[in-house]
N, C-alpha and C positions, 0 to 999 in steps of 0.2 A: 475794351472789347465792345464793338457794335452789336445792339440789338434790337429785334424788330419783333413784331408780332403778326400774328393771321388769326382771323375768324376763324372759330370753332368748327369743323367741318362733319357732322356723320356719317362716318364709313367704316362701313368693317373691312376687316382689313386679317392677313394671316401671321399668327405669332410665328419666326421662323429667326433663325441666328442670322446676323447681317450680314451680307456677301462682303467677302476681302476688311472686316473691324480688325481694329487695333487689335490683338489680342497677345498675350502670354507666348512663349513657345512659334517653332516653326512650323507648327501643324502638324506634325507628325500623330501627336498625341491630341485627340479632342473629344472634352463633353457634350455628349449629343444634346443635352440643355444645362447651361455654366447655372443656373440656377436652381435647383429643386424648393420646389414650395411645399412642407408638411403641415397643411392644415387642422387644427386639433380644436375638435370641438366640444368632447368632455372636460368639466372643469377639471374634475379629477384625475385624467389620464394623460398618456402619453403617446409619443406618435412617433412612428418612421417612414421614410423613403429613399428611394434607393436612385440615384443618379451614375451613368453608364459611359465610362471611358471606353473610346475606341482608338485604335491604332490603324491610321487613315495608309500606313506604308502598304507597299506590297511583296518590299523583302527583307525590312529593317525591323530586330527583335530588341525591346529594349528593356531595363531592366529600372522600373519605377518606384521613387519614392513617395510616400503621401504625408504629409506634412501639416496642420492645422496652423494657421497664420494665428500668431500673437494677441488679434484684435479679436477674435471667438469668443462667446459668449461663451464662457467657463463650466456653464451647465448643460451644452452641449457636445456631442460625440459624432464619430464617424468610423467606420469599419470597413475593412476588407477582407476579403478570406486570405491573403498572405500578404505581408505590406515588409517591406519590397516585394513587389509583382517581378519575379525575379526573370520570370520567362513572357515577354509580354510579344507574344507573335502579331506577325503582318496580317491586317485584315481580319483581326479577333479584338475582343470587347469583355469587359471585368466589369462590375459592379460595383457601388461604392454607396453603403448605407450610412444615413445620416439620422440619429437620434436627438429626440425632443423629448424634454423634463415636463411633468405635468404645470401646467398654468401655474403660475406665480403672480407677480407685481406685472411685468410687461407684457404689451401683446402682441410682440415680437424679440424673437432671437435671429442672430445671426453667425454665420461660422464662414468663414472662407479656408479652403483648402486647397494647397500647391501640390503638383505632381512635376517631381525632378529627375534628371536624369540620373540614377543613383551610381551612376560609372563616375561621372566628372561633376555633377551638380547643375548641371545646366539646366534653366527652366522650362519648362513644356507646356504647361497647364495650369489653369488656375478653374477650379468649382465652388460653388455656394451653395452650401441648404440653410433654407429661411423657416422656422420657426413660427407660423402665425396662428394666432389664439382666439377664439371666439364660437360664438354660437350659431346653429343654424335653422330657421332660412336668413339669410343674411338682411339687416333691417337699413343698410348703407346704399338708397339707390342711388346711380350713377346718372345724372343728366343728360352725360356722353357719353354712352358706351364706348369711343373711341375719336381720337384726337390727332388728327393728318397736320402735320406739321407745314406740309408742299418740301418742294427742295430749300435749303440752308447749305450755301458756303460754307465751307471747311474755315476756322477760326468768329463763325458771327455765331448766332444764339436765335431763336424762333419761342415764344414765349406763348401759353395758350393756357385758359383756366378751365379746370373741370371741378364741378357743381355736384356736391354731395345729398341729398336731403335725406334728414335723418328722419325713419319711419321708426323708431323703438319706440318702448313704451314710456311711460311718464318718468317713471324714476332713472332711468339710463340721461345723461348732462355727460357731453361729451366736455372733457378741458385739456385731455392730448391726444396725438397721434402718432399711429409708427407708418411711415413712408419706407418701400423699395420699388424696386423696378425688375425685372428678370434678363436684365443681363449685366455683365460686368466691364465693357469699356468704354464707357462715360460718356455715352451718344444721348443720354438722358439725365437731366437731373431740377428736383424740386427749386423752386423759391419759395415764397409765402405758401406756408408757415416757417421751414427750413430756414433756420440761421447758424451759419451760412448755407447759402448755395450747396445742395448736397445729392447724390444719386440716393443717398438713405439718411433718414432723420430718425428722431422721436424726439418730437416738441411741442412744448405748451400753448395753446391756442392763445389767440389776442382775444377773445374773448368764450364764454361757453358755450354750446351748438344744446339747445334741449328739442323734444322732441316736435318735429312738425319743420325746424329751417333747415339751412342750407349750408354748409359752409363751403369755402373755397381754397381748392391748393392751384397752384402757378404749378404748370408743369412746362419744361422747358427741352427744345432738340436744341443739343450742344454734339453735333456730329464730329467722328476724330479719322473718319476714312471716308470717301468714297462710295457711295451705293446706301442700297436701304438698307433702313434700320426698325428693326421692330421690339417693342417689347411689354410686357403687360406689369398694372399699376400694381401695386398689394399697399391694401392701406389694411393696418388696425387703430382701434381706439384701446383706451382705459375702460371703457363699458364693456369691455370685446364684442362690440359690434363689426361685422364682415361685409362685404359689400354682396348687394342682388344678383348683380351679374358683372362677368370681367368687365374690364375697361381696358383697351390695347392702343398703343400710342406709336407711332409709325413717323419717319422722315427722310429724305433722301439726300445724303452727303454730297455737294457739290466742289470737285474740288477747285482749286485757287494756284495763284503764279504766287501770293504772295507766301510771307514764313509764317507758320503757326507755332506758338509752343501750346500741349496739351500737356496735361497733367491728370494722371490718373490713381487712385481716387482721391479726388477735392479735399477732404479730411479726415485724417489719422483719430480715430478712438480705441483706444485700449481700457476693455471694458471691464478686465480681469485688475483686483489691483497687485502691483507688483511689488515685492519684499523691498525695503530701503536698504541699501548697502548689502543685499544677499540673494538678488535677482534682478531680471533683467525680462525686458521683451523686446522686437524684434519684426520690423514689415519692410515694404518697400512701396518707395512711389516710385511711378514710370512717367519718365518725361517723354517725350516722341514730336517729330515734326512732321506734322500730316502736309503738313502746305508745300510752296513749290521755289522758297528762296532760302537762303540760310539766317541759323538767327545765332546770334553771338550771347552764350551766356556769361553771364560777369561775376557773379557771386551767389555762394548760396550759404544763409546762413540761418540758426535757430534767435531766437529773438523772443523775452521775455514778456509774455502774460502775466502768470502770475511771478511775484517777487523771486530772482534766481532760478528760476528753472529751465532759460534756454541751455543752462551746460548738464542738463538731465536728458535733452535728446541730442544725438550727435548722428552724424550719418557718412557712408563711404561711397561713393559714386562709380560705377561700373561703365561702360559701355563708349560712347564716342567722348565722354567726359570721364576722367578717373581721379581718387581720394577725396581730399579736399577743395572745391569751383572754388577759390578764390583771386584770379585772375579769367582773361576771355578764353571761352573755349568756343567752337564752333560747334554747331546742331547743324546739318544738312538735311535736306529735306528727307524723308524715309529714316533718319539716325532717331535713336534711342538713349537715352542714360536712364539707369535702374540708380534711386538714393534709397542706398540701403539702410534706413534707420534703427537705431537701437535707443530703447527708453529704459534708461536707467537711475531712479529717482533718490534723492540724496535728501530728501523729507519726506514726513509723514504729512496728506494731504494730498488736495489736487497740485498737479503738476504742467500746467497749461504752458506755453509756447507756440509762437508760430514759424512758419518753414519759408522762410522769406527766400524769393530768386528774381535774382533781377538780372534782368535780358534785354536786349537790343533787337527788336526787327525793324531795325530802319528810326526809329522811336526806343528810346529809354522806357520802358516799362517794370512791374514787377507782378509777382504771381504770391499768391499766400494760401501755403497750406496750413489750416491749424493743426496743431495738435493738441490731443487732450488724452491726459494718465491719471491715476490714481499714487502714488508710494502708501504703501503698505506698513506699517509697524505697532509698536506697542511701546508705553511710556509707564513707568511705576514710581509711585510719591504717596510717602504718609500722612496723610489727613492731617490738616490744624499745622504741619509741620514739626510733628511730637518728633525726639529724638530722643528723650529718657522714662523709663517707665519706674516709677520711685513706688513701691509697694509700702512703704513706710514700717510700722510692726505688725507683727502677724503671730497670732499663738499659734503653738505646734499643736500641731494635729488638724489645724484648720485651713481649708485654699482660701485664698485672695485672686481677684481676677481682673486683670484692668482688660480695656479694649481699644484700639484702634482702626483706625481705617486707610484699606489701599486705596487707592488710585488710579485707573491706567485711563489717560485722555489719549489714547491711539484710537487706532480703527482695526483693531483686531485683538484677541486674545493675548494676554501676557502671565505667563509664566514664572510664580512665586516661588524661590526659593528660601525655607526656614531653615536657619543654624542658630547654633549658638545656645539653646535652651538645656543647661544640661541642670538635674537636679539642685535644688528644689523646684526652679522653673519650668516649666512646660508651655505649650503652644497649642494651638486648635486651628484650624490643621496645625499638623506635626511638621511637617516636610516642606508639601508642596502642596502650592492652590496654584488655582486659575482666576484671573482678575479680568474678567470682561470691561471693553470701551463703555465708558460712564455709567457702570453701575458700581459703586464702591462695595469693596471684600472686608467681611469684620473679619479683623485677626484678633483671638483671644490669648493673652499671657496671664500666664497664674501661678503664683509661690507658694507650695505647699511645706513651709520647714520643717525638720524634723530635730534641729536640734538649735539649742538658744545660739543667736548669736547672729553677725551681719555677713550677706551672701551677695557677692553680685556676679554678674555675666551680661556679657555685650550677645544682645540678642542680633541677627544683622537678614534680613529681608533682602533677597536680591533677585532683580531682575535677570531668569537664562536667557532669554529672547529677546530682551528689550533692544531699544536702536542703539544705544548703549548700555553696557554691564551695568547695572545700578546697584551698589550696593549700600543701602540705606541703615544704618547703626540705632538700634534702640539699647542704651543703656540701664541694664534692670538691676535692682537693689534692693534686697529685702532684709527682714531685722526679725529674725524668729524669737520669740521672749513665750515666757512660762506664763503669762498672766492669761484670764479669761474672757478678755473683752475684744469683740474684733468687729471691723468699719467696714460696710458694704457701700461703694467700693471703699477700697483701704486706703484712693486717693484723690485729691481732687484736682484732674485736667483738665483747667479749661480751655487749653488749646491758647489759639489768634484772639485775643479779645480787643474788639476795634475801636479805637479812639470815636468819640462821639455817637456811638452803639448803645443800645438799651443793654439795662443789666441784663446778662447772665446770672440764671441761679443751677444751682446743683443740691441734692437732696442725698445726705449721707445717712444709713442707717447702720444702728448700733444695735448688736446683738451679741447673747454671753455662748460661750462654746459650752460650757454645762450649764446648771440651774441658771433665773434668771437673773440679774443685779440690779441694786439699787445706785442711780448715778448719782455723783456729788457733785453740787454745784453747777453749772451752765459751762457748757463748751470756752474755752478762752485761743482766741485768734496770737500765736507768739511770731511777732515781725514788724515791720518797718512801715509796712503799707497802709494805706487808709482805705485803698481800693476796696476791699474786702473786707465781708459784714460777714459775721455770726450769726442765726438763730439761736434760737432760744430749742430742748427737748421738747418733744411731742407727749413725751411720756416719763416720770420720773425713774419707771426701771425698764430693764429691756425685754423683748425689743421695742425699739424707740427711735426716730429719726431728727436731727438739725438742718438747716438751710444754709448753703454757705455762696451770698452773693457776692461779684465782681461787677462794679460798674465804675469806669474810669471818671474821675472827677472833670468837670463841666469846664470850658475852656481850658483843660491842657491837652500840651503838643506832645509830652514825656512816653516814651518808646522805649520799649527792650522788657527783659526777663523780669518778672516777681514772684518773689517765692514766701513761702511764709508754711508756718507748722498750726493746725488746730490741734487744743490738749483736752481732750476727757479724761474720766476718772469715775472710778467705783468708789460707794461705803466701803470696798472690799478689800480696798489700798489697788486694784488693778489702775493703771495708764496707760494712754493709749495716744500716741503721736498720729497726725492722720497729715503730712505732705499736702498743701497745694500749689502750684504752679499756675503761671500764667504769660503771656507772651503779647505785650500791650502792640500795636500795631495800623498802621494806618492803610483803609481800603477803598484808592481814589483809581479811577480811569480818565481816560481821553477818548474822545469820540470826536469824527467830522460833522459840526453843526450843518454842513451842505454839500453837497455832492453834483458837480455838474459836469454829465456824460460828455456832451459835445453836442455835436448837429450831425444831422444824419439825412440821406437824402428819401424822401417818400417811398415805398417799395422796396429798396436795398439794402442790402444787410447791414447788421449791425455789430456792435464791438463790446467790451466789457470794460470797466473800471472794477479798482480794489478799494475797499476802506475796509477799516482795522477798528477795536475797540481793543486800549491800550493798558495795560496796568501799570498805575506812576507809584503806587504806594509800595509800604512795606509788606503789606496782608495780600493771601492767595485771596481772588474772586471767584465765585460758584457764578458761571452765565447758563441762560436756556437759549436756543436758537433763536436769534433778530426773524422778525416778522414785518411784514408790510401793513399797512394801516386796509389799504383796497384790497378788495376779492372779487375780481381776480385785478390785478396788478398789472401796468403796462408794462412792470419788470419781469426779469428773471433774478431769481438771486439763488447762487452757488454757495456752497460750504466749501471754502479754501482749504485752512484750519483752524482749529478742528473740523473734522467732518460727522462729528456725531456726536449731540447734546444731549445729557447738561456734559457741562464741563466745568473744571477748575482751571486757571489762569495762574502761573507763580507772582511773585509781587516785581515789580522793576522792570518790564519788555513784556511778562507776558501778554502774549495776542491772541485773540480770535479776528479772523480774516473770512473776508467776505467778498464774490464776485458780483457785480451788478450789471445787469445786460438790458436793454430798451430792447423789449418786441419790435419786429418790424410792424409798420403802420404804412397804412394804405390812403391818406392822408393826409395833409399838413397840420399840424399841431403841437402843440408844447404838453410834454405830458409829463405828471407828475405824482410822488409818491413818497410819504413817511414812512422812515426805515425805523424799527425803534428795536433798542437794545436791552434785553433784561439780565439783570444782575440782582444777587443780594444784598449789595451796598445799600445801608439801610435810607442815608439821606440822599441816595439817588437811585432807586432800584429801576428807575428806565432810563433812557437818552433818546433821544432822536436825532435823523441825520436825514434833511431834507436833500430828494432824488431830484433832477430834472434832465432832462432831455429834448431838445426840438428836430421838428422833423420838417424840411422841405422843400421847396418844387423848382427851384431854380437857382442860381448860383452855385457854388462851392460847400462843401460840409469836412469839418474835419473833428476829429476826435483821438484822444479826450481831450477834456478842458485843458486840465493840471495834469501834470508827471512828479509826482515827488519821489527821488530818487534814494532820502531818508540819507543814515550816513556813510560818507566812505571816507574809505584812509586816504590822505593825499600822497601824491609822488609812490602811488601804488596803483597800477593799472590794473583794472576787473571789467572781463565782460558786463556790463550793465547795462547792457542796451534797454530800452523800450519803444514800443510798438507806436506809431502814429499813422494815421489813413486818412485820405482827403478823397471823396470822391464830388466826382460832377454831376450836379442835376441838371444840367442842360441837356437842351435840344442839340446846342450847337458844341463845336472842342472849345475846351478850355485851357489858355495860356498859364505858364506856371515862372513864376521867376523862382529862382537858386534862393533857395531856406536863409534866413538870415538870423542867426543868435551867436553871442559872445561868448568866450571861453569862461569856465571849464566846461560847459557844456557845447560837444559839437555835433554833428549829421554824420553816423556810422555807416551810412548804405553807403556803396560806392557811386553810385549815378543818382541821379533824380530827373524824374522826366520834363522836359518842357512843355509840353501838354497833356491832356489827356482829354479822350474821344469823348462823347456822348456815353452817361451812366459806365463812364471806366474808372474805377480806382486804384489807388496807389498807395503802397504801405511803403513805407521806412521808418527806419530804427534813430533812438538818438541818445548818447550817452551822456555823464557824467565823470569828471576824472580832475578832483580840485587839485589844487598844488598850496594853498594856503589853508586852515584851518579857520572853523565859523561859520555858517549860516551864508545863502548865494540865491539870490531869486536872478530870473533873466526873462526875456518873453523872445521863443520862438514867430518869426513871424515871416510869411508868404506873399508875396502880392500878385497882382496879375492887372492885364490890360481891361480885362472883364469883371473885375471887381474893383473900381476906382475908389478909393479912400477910404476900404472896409476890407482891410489884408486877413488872409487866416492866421490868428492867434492861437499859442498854446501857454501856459505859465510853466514853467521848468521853478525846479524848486529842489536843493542839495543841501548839504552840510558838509566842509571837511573834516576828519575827524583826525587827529594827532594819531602816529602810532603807539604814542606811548597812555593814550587817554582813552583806554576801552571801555566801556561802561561794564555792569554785569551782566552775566547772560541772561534774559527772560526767562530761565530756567523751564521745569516742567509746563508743560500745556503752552508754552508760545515760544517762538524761536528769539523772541527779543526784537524780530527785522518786521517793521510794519511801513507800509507802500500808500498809507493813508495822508494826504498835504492836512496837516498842522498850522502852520505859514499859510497858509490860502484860507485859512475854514475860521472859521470862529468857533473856539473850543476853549475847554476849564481849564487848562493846563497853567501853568504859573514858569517863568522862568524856559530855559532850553527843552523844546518837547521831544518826548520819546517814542512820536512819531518813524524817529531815523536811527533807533537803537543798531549799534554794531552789526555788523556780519560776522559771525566768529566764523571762520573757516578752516574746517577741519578737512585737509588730505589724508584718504586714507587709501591707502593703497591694496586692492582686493584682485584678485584672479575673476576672469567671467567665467559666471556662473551660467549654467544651465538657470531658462525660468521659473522663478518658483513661487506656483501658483498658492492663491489662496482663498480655499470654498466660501 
């Protein structure tokens, strides 16, 4: 797509709806402003306003639904006085109040709201109330009050920057911003900061604005009809700073003979996160051809961001294109297709994808909508991995009490269910707890005997809500006896004790259920093991405590269970058994020694890569969220999964996943950054994963570097696509030859362009699909007339995997499937890495659900 720019112009100019814009509906139904702005500038309060459907007919009465779109900020609302507007007369007007939550984290919400025709569904309308947060007199003044575009051709772009300077006070450091505009069909939308290209953002600045500079947003006319266009800026910060005075931005739609495809809105966010396997959300993009030739669409398909997630958004196409575009369809000039998306996330975690279409106007092209989800759930596991709880002896009339701990590495709430304690055991909670994401729940069990002799019961912890039933088995055992001496705790668990780990110690104390006693002799260790030391008593009678250490002997590799019994004893002839347990284990990851984004062209948006921090050992890992060495960071970096630290990691695939995005730069430069990873591992408790990215000004740029596609089954087909973009930094078009790399990896898009214009880019997809079993590197590679003996590169990077050769699943806290190259990085691993752990793929067949939100 050509673009051009114009000098900043000063003119005021009138906010007013565009004559003949793209919009929703046949006009019948219209908001006398698609946008309402409720400014709120108590921290503590809240705020409404009220935006005014009319009925433009003069003898049609119709009967309206009001609908909040999918993508609404969850802590906003909307009202009517009867919703279906069941009698909506000609030439009358209803009211439609939009409510705002008192000031939180952002300094903007948003909600979009649909009005349908509730006889047949058909669309009418579409409204916005925007949320914006701050204080006033507003400290954001505006360089431009207002930003004349001149006229812009119908499919070009008009690019103009408007100049903030920050007048707050010392402590206000601005490092985000929330961008909108006040109208809704796509005549307008940000660049720098905005990545991507968006009519609305909120993003992190390239660098911090403190008080006294300036900073700058690209604002851009991207006209989709005919005639003017007007509409005003709304910027917040993180400071909640507001701006001095509007700023209104104005342009005139010129139309064109040739085809346009437009695309309304540029990216899908769903802000609310949605249930995994038990809800669902629900938008539409609007494709339209404002221009004056036809365009032929060819395919329209979801295409993985993060690991698996293009078959989490699916979509049904309505209008001059219907189901699934995968063959040509025609767009005639004035024609429309609505892709009706539904996001339905099959993990917990972000769920990124993008909305790939690719289209023919005379030129092979493609258009990319991202999109971005949240999956919703909850996960539940017993600390250390405990699965028996051995009370050892216990005098009647005395409790014993061991403890453990839950787990839930989700992003919401999970729901403990306790069975199984029936006397003498008991539980604390009884029933039911709640297990908040990464804060662990002490569960307490305790044997109170009442009569001599050995008792046991399968205690069993189960997840109701989890993303599956979990039901997790604690084996309890107790031994009630007549004697007087009893062991606080009564046992000793030391849980995961890690190969090459500092000792562990545990401190037992010994107290008499009546009068006090004299001990005979020193604690004696009865077992096999060396591992474990004995103390010596504190005190000759009770009460009195011993030390009882586990440290695994110095160069061994020896793994699995050790059990062993410590024996005291009274002058009194009392014994007393005291159980400990142990569970030797090894706690090693993998990490990408480097990470290389790609190239990217100066000013234009940019892309994301994943790396993975891997669990290869036997032992669960405790991580904190990876962090960047600079502040602020030319990156961005996202919580894939988990999304919220600390976390625990199971041993063997568990993953934590991470998205890394290059700011856009304004430019040329190679910019870079240490990603570093923390863990408990004691002889590695950090890692480092060197970022780079370059940026610029002429030639070709493509990204990413690497694709590791990790493992797949052979002679088993799977969507696997992933995401590649090459765009031009040229002045002038750039020639493209047909993508060239060897099987199993091929070019999933159906077309590829042969050139592409001045700053146009092009996304396509590229899969994997081996047929032999083993390890496959290949190099994607492009050439062109204009880049003679310096083709675009990309590394492809697979593994076949046997059907019959699954590995184990990564269990709790990682899927096992990590998107991080292995094969490309220099990293610890030893032997085959578990960079490309299995896909387990579970079909599970569910009914659609109604969406179910979660606060």
């Amino acid at each position: 797509m050509r673009r051009w720019s114009k000098r900043a112009l000063s003119l005021a100019v009138v906010l007013g709806a565009a004559a003949g814009a793209y919009a929703v509906g046949n006009g019948d139904i219209e908001a006398t402003s698609p946008v309402t702005v409720i400014t709120v500038t108590a921290a503590t309060g809240s705020g409404s306003g009220t935006a005014t459907l009319q009925n433009t007919t003069s003898a049609t009465t119709y009967n309206v639904l009001l609908t909040e779109d999918d993508t609404c900020d969850p802590l906003m609302s909307f009202s009517v006085p009867s919703n279906p507007i069941t009698s909506f007369g000609p030439a009358s007007s209803r009211n439609v109040t939009f409510t705002c939550p008192p000031r939180g984290g952002p300094a903007m919400r948003r909600c979009l709201v649909h009005a349908t025709n509730n006889a047949n569904g058909a669309p009418l309308t579409d409204l916005m109330g925007v949320c914006l947060y701050g204080t006033t007199p507003g400290t954001l003044v505006p360089q431009q009050t207002s930003l004349d575009f001149g006229t812009v051709t119908i499919g070009q772009e008009a690019e103009l920057a408007l100049d903030l300077r920050h007048n707050g006070t010392l402590s206000q450091t601005i490092t985000r911003v929330y961008l909108q505009t006040t109208e809704l069909d796509g005549n307008f939308e940000f660049a720098t900061p905005c990545n991507p290209d968006a009519s609305a953002c909120t993003e992190e600045l390239l660098a911090p604005v403190n008080p006294g500079e300036t900073m700058t947003i690209r604002v851009r006319c991207t006209p989709q009809t005919p005639g003017m266009h007007t509409a005003q800026v709304l910027v917040g910060t993180d400071t909640f700073q507001l701006l001095s005075t509007p700023v209104t931005v104005q342009c005139i739609g010129d139309a064109t003979t040739a085809p346009v495809l437009a695309a309304n809105p540029s990216k899908i966010e769903v802000v609310d996160g949605i249930e995994v396997a038990g809800g669902s959300a629900s938008t539409v993009v609007h494709l339209s051809n404002p221009g004056g030739a036809t365009i032929v669409i060819n395919d329209v398909r979801t295409v993985d961001v993060d690991i698996d997630s293009a078959n989490d958004w699916t979509y049904t196409a309505t209008g001059a294109c219907t189901g699934q575009i995968t063959s040509p369809c025609s767009l005639d000039p004035g024609e429309t297709i609505d892709l009706e998306l539904e996001f339905d996330p099959t993990s917990i975690g972000r769920r990124r994808a993008t909305l790939l279409i690719s289209y023919n106007d005379a030129l092979d092209r493609t258009k990319e909508i991202p999109l971005e989800g949240v999956g919703r759930g909850a996960t539940l596991l017993v600390g250390g991995g405990l699965t028996a709880l051995p009370f050892g002896q216990v005098p009647l009339g005395h409790t014993a009490q061991l403890d453990v701990s839950l787990i839930n590495n989700g992003n919401r709430d999970a729901t403990a269910m306790i069975a199984g304690a029936m006397p003498p055991f008991a539980t604390s909670p009884a029933m039911l707890t709640t297990v908040a994401p990464a804060i662990p729940k002490l569960l307490s069990a305790t044997c109170a005997p009442t009569s001599a002799g050995a008792t046991t019961a399968m205690i069993t912890v189960t997840g109701t809500d989890t993303l599956t039933t979990q039901m997790l088995p604690l084996n309890a055992t107790c031994e009630g006896t007549t004697g007087e001496l009893a062991a606080n705790p009564p046992a000793v668990l030391f849980g995961e004790v890690r190969l090459r780990g500092s000792p562990i110690q545990r401190t037992v104390q010994l107290q008499a259920v009546g009068a006090p006693l004299t001990l005979s002799g020193q604690p004696q260790l009865m077992g096999t093991t060396s591992d474990v030391t004995v103390g010596t008593y504190s005190s000759a009678t009770t009460p009195s405590t011993f030390d009882v250490t586990f440290a695994p002997p110095a160069g061994s590799n020896a793994q699995g269970t050790v059990t062993g019994t410590v024996h005291v004893a009274s002058n009194a002839g009392d014994t007393l058994a005291i159980p400990v347990t142990a569970r030797i284990v090894e706690a090693s990851y993998d990490t990408a020694a480097k990470l290389e984004l790609g190239t990217f062209c100066v000013g234009q948006p940019t892309t994301s890569s994943n790396t993975s921090l891997v669990s290869t050992g036997t032992g669960s890992i405790a991580v904190d969220a990876p962090t960047f060495a600079s502040s602020p960071s030319p990156f961005l970096l996202s919580l894939t999964a988990p999304t919220q630290y600390p976390s625990v990691l199971g041993p063997l695939g568990g993953a934590a996943r991470v998205a890394v995005t290059p700011k856009r730069q304004t430019q040329v430069a190679t910019v870079s950054d240490t990603l570093t990873w923390h863990t408990d591992v004691e002889d590695r408790l950090t890692a480092e994963t060197i970022v780079n990215a370059q940026f610029i000004d002429a030639g070709a740029a493509i990204a990413p570097k690497v694709i590791d596609f990790g493992e797949v089954t052979v002679h088993l087909f799977v969507e696997d696509g992933q995401r590649v973009m090459i765009q031009n930094c040229n002045d002038t078009p750039l020639q493209l030859d047909p993508p060239m790399v060897r099987p199993p990896f091929e070019v999933e898009s159906p077309n590829f362009p042969p050139m592409l214009d001045p700053n146009e880019t092009v996304t396509f997809s590229v899969g994997f699909h081996p047929t032999r079993k083993g390890a496959v590197t290949e190099v994607l590679r492009i050439s062109s007339p204009q880049l003679p003996g310096a083709p675009l590169e990309i590394t492809l990077i697979g593994y076949g995997q046997a059907p019959d050769d699954m590995q184990p699943d990564g269990g709790t806290g990682g899927s096992g499937v990590d998107d991080t190259s292995f094969y490309a990085c220099s990293c610890t691993s030893t032997g085959r890495p578990l960079g490309g752990l299995p896909i387990l793929v579970a079909i599970v067949w569910v009914s659609r659900r109604r969406r179910d939100r979660i606060s």
